[in-house]
C-alpha positions in Angstrom: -24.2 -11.7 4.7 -23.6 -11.2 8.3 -20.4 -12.7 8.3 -19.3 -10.8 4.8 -20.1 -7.2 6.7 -18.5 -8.3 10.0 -15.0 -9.4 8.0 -15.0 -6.1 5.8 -15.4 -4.5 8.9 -12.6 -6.3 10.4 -10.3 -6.1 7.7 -11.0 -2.1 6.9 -10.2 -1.8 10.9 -6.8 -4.2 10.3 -6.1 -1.7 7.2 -6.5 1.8 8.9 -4.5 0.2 11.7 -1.7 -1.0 9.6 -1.7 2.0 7.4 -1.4 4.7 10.7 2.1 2.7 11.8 3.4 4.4 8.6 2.7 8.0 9.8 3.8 8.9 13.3 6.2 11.2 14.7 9.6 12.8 13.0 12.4 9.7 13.1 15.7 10.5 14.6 17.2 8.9 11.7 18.5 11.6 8.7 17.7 11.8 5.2 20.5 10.1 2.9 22.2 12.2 0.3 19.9 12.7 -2.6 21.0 10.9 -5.5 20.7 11.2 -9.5 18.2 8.4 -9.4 16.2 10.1 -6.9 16.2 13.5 -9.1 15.1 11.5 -12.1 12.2 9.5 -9.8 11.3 12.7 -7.5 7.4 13.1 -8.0 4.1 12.5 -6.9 2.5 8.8 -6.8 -1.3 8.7 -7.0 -3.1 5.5 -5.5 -4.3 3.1 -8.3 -5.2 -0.1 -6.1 -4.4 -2.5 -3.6 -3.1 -6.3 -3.5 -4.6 -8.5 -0.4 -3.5 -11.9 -1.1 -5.5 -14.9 0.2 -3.2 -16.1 2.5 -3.1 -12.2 3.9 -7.0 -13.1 4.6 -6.9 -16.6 5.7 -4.0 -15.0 8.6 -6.8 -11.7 9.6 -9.9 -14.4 9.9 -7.9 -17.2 11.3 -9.3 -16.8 14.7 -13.2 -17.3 13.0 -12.0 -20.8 11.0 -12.0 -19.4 7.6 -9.7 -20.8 4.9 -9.8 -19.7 1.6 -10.7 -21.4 -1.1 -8.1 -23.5 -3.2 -7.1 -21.5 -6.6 -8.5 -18.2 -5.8 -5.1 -15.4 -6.8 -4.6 -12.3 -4.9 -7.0 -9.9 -5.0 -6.4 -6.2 -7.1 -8.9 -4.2 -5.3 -10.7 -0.8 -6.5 -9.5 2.6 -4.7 -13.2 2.9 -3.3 -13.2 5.4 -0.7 -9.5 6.2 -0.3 -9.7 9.1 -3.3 -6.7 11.1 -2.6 -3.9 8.6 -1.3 -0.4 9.0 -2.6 3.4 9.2 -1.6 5.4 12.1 -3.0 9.0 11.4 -3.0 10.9 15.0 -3.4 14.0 15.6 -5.5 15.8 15.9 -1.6 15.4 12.3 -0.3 12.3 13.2 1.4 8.7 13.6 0.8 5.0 12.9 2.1 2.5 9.9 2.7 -1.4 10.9 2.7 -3.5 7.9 3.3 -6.6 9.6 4.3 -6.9 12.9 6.6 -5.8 11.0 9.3 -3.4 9.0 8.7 -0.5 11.3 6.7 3.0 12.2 7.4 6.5 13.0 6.4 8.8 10.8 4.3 12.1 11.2 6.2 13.7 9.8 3.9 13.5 7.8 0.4 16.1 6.0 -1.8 16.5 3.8 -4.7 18.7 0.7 -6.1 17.9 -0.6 -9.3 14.0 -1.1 -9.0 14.2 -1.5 -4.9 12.2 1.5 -3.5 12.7 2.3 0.5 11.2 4.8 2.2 10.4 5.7 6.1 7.2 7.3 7.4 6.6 7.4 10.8 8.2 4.8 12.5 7.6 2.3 9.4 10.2 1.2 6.6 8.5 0.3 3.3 9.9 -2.3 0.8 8.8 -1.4 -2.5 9.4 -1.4 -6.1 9.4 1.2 -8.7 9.2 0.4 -12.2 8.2 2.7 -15.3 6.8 5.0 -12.7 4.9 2.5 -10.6 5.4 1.8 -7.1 4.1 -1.6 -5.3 4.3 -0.5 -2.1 4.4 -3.5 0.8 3.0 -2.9 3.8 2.8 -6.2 5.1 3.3 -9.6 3.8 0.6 -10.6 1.2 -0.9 -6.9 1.8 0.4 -4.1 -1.1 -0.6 -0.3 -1.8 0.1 0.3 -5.7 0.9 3.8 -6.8 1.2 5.4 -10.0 3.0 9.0 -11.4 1.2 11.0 -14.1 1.6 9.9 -17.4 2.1 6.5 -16.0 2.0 3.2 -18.2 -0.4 1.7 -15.6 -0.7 -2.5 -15.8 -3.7 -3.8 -16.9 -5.4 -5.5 -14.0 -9.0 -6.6 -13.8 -10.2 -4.9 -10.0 -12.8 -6.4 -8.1 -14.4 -5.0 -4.5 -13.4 -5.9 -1.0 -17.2 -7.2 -1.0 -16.6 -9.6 -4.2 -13.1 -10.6 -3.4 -14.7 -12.0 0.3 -17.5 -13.8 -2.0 -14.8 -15.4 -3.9 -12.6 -16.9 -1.1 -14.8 -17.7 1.5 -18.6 -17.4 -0.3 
């Protein structure tokens, strides 16, 4: 049990870290001209989950000697206590990023090919896809942020907690 509170612990401290190299000061780069796909996909994207995939774990805990065990997928894990989160991408090419009070910050700019998403916040770029109004944002390899407009056709996905998603790869 020691060892379960001390990873979360870890890994929520990893998180918040990763997430606050999204939202930093105004880029020197400008916005892109706003396109007809960007009209049609302008909106705001409410958090539904996040993906952490094992090997994502094994890479945070590698220092400690845990390995995952064989078999066990990625892990869909409930909002829990980031109520709130969401990216708005405006009409404009811009838009916002609010992961929690603070960590938050201008979009500077946003655009769309096909199902490819790209936007910058801060000084990071995010590679994402949109599809039917659902983002899969990546923040890093193995670790995704999945938002969701109103009205939304929302996957269906069984969600588990960080706590039962550590029991099941290293429990």
């Amino acid at each position: 049990m020691k060892h379960t509170k001390r990873m979360l612990a870890l890994l929520l401290a990893l998180v918040m870290t990763l997430t606050l190299c999204a939202c930093g000061g105004k880029s020197k780069s400008s916005a892109p001209a706003a396109s007809p796909a960007q009209e049609a996909n302008a909106g705001k994207y409410g958090l539904i989950w996040l993906e952490i995939s094992p090997a994502y774990m094994d890479a945070m805990f590698a220092d400690q000697g845990y390995k995952a065990k064989e078999g066990v997928g990625s892990g869909f894990l409930e909002p829990e206590d980031r109520d709130g989160w969401y990216v708005e991408l405006k009409a404009d090419g811009t838009g916002y990023l609010y992961l929690g009070d603070d960590n938050q910050g201008p979009v500077d700019w946003w655009k769309l090919d096909g199902e490819k998403l790209q936007f910058q916040a801060g000084v990071s770029v995010f590679d994402c896809t949109l599809n039917k109004g659902v983002i899969r944002a990546e923040v890093e390899d193995g670790f995704y942020i999945w938002f969701a407009a109103p009205g939304a056709e929302i996957p269906e996905q069984k969600l588990t907690s960080m706590q039962d998603y550590v029991n099941q790869l290293y429990g």
